[in-house]
C-alpha positions in Angstrom: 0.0 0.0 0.0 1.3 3.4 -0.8 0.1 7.4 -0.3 -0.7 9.4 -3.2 2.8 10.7 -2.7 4.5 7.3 -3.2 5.3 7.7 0.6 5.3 3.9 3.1 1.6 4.0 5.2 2.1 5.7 8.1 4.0 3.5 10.8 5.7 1.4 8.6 9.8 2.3 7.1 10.4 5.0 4.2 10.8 2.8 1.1 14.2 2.7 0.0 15.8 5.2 -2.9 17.7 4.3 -5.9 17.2 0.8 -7.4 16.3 -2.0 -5.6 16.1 -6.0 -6.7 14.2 -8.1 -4.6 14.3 -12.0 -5.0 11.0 -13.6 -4.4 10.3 -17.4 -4.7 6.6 -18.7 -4.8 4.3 -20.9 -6.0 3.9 -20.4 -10.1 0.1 -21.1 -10.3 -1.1 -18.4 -7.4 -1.8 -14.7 -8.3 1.5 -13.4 -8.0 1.6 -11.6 -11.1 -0.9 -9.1 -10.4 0.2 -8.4 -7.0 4.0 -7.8 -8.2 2.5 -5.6 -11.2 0.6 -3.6 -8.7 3.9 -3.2 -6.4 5.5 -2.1 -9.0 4.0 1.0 -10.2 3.6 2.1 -6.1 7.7 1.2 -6.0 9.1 1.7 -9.4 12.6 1.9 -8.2 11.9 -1.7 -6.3 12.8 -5.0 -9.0 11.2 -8.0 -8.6 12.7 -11.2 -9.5 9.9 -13.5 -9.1 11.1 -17.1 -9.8 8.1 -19.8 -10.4 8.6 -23.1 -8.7 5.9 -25.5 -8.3 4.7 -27.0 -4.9 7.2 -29.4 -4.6 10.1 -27.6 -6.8 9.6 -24.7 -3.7 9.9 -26.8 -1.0 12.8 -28.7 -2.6 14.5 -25.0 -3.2 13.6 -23.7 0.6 15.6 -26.5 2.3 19.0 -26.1 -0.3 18.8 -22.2 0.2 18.1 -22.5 3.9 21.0 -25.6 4.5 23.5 -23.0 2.1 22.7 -20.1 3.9 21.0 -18.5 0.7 17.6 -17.4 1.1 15.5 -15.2 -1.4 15.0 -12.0 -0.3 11.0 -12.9 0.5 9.4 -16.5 0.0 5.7 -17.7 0.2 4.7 -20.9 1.5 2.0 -22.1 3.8 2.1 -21.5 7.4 2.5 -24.0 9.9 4.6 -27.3 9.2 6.0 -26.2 6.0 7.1 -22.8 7.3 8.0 -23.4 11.5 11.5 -24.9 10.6 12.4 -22.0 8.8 11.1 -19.4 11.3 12.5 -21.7 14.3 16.0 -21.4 12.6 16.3 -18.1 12.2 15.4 -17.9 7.8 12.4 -16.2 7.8 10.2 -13.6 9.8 6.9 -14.2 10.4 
């Protein structure tokens, strides 16, 4: 969500300046594509790298990233049992 003036909601950080690339992992088949669109033209100096895994594919990626010590930036998966180990060991805020 963003002000008219391209400003962060009131309470939450300034959004950064200059250009930005975020790495995002998620499901292929949700409705990520219209969300990142929408980001996009509130943050235009924020790049998303959205990479498409399936359901399996993510959870497959999660575990080699989180063993290597190299998480995406932001990941989407389902809360509970296929998102505690990560939060318990530090790879991910809630």
């Amino acid at each position: 969500m963003t002000s008219v003036l391209g400003q962060a909601p009131e309470g939450l950080p300034k959004p950064p300046e200059g250009k930005v690339t975020v790495k995002f992992w998620a499901i292929a088949t949700q409705g990520w594509k219209d969300v990142i669109a929408e980001f996009s033209k509130a943050y235009p100096n924020i790049d998303i790298k959205w990479t498409k895994y399936s359901t399996d594919e993510l959870k497959q990626a999660l575990r080699v990233a989180s063993a290597s010590g190299k998480m995406p930036d932001m990941w989407f998966n389902w809360g509970g049992s296929l998102a505690s180990p990560y939060i318990d060991g530090g790879h991910a805020l809630e």
